[in-house]
C-alpha positions in Angstrom: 123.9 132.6 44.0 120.3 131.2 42.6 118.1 130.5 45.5 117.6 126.4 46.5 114.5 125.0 45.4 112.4 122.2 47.4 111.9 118.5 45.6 108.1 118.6 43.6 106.8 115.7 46.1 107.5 118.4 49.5 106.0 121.7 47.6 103.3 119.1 46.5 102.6 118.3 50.6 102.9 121.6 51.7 100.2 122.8 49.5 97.8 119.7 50.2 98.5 120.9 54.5 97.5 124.2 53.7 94.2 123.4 51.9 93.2 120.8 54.4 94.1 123.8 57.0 91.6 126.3 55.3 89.0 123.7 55.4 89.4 123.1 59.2 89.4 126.7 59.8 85.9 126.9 58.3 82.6 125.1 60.0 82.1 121.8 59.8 79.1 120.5 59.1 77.3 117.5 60.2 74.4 115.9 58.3 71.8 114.0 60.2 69.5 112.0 58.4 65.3 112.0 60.0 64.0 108.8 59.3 60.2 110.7 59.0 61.3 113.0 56.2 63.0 112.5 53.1 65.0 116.0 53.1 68.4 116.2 55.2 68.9 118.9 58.0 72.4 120.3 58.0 73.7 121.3 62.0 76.8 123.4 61.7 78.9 123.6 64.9 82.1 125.5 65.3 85.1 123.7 65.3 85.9 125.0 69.2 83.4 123.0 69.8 84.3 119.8 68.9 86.5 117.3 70.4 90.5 117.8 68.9 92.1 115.2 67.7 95.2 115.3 70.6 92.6 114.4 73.4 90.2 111.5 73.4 86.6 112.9 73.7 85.7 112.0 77.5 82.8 109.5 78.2 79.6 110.3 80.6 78.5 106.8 82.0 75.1 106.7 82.1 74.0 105.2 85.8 70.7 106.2 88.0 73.4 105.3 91.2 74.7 109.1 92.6 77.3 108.8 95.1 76.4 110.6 98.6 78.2 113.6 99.6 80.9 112.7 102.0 80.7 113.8 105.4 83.8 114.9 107.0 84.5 116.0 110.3 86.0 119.3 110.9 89.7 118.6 111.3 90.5 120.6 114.8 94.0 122.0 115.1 96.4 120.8 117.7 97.2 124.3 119.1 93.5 124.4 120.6 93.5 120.8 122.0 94.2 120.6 125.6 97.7 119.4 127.3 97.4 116.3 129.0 97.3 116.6 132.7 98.0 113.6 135.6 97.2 113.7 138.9 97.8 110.3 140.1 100.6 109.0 142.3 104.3 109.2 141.4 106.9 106.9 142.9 110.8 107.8 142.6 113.0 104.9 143.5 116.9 105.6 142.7 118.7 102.5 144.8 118.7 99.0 143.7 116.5 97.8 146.9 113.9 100.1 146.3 113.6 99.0 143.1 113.1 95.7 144.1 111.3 95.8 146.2 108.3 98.0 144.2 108.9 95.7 141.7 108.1 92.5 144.6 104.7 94.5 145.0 103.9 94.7 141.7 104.7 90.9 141.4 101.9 90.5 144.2 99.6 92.5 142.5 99.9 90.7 138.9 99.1 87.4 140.5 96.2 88.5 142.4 94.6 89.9 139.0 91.8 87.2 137.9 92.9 85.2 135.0 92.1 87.2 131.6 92.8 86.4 128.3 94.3 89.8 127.1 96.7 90.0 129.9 97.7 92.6 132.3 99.0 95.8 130.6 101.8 97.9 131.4 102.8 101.1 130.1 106.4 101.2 129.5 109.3 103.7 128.6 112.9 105.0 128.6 114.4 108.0 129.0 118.5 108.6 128.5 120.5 112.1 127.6 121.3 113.1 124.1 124.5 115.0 123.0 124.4 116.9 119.7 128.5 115.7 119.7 128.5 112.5 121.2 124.9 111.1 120.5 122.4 109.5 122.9 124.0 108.4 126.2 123.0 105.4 128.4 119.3 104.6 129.7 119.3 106.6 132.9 115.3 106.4 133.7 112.9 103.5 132.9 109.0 104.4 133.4 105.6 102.3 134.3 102.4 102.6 134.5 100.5 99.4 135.9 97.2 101.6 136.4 96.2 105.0 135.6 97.1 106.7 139.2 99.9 105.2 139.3 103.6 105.5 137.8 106.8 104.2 138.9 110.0 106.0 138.0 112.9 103.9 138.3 116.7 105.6 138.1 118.6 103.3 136.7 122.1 105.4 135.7 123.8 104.5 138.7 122.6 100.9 138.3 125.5 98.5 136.3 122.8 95.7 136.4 119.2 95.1 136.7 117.4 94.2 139.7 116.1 90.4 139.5 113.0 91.2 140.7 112.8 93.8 137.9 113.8 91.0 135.0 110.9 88.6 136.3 108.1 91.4 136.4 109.7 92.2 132.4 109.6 88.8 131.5 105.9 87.6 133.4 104.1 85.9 130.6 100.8 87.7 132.0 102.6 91.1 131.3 102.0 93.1 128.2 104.3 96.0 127.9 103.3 98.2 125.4 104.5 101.6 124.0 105.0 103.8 120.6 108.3 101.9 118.9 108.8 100.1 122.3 110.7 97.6 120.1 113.7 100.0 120.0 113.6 100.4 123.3 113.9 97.4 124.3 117.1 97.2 122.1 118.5 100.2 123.8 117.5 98.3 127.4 119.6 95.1 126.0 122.8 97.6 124.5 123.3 99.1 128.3 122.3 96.4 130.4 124.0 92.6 129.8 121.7 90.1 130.4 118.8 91.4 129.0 116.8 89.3 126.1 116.0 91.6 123.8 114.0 89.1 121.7 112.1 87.7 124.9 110.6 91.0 125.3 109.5 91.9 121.9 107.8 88.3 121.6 105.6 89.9 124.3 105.2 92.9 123.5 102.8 95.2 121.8 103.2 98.2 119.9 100.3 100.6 120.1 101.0 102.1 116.3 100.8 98.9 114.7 98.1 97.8 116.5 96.1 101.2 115.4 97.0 100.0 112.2 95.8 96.6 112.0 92.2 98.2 113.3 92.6 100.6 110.7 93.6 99.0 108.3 96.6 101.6 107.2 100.5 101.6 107.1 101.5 104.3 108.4 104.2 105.2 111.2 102.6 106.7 113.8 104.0 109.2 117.2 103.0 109.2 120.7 102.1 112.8 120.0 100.2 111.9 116.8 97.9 109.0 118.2 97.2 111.2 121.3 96.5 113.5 118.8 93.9 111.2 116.7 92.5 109.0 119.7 92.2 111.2 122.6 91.9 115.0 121.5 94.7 115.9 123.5 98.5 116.9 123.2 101.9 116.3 124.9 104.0 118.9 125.9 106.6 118.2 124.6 109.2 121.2 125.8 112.8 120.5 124.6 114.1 122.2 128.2 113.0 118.6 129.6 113.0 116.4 126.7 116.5 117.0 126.4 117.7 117.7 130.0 120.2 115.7 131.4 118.3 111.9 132.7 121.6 110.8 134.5 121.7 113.5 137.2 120.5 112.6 140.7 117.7 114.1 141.6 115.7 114.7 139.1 113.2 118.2 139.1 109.5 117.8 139.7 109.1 118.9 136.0 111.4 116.2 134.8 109.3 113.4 137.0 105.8 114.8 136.0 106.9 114.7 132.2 108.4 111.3 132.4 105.2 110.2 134.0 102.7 111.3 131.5 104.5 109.8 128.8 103.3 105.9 130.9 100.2 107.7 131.8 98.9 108.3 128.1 100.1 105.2 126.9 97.9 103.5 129.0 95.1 105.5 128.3 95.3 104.8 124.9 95.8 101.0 125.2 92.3 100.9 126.9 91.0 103.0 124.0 92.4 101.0 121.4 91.0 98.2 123.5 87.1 99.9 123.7 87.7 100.2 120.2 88.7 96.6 118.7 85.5 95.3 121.0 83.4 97.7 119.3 84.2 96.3 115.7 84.3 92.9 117.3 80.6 93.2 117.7 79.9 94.7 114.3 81.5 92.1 112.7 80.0 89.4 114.8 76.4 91.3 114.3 77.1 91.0 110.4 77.7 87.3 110.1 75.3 85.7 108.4 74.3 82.4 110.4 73.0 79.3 108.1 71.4 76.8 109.5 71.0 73.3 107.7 67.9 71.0 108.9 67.1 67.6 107.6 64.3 67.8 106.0 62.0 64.4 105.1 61.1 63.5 101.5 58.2 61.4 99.9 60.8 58.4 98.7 63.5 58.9 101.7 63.0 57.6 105.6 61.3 59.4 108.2 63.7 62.1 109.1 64.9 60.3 112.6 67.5 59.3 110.9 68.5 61.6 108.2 70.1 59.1 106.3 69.0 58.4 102.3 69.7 55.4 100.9 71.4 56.5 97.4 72.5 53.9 94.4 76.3 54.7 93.1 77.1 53.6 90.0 80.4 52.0 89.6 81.3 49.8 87.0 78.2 49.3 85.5 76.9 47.7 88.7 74.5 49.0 91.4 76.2 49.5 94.8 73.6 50.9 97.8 75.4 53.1 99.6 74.5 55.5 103.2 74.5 58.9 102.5 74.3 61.5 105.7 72.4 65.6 105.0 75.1 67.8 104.5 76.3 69.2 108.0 74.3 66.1 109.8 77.4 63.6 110.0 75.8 60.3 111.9 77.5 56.9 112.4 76.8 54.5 109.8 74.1 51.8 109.7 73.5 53.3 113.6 70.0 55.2 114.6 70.6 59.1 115.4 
């Protein structure tokens, strides 16, 4: 059987491929033309050299502005930070009366704060069992921290309802509870307990990782353990013996109270830094403003600068109207002496 032969116009391309091959293969030369002499110099460069034709030849702006080196602080690792520690007072209330009446107190204390515009904060959390088979049980321990020596621990898993005095100290509009995700826990609070506005409490409420990242100016969803981590240079222990011990029994252990405890504690550290920090940037941005300040200031052809007022002509329908015309930022009644 006689071998195929290829068409003339593909033996024809083949051949022209392989000479223009050959020539790449060789130098290429480049032939510069000096204005001062008459002769022409010939550079040869290696092909290596040169920019392939797969990848664009990359640009060097040309600009006297160098960027500084960026200064960044050593990143510390959370094994050598210090645990969080609190020494302050904690009260243990497990019967409905006691919780009222702490809650009464607190009541008294709120409305002998002086009037502020920021409110009073409150640290506030929950705490509830969790079953690997039957999922998270109901809320058996609510936590606050009015003040940073003091926490109240309030049992409420053999409680069917909340305490009334507990609902008004909730739902003061000089309160600010705030928290990590505190919205979900005041979901939860609503789920187990009837009579509880969800909504209310939310409207009043402020979470501490949005709040970082509104002064940040970042999106991301931040931990209790994380912002401790970033704002305090400290960490929570978080041991999984307590975490996930079991809330609903009466009484709880001193580890239990102590860990429910610095959970309010922290939180309310951290408010007042977050705090610290949005007056710092307050003042920085008040310090940047430029102020402009407008003056009248008296012409040749205009009045004495009294009044401030120029006598201009408008032009409307090919008549001459007088008109009063007030400096901009200087608004002065009309045809009335400043």
């Amino acid at each position: 059987m006689s071998k195929r032969k290829l068409p003339l116009w593909i033996t024809e391309q083949r051949k022209s491929n392989s000479l223009l091959e050959s020539k790449l293969g060789e130098e290429k030369c480049v032939t510069v033309a000096s204005p001062p002499v008459s002769d022409t110099i010939a550079l040869c460069q290696p092909l290596a050299d040169l920019p392939s034709g797969d990848e664009p030849p990359k640009r060097r702006l040309r600009s006297n502005y160098t960027l500084a080196p960026e200064v960044t602080k050593p990143d510390i690792k959370i094994e050598y930070l210090p645990f969080v520690e609190y020494n302050g007072i904690i009260e243990y209330y497990t019967s409905m009366h006691d919780i009222a009446f702490s809650c009464d107190n607190i009541l008294q204390w709120v409305h002998k704060q002086p009037p502020d515009d920021h409110g009073i904060p409150i640290a506030f959390d929950m705490e509830w069992p969790f079953n690997f088979q039957t999922g998270p049980g109901r809320t058996a321990l609510m936590q606050l921290c009015p003040s940073t020596d003091r926490c109240l621990l309030f049992q409420l898993s053999c409680l069917k309802r909340l305490p009334a005095a507990l609902m008004q100290l909730l739902y003061h509009p000089r309160v600010i509870l705030h928290g990590v995700n505190i919205k979900n826990d005041f979901r939860k609070l609503a789920r187990d307990f009837p009579g509880v506005d969800a909504e209310r409490l939310i409207s009043q409420c402020c979470d501490l990782g949005q709040w970082y990242n509104k002064l940040q100016g970042t999106t991301g969803i931040w931990s209790m353990e994380r912002l401790v981590h970033s704002q305090l240079k400290l960490r929570i222990n978080k041991d999984k013996r307590v975490r996930m011990s079991k809330w609903d029994v009466l009484p709880l252990s001193d580890y239990q109270k102590l860990y429910a405890a610095i959970d309010v504690y922290i939180s309310q550290e951290l408010y007042l830094k977050l705090v610290e920090k949005e007056r710092v940037q307050l003042e920085a941005d008040t310090q940047c403003e430029p102020q402009l300040i407008t003056t009248p200031t008296a012409t040749p052809e205009s009045p004495p600068a009294e009044r401030a007022v120029v006598n201009l002509v408008h032009r409307t329908n090919n008549k001459q109207v007088p008109a009063n015309w007030s400096l901009p930022g200087h608004e002065y009644p009309r045809n009335q002496p400043c």
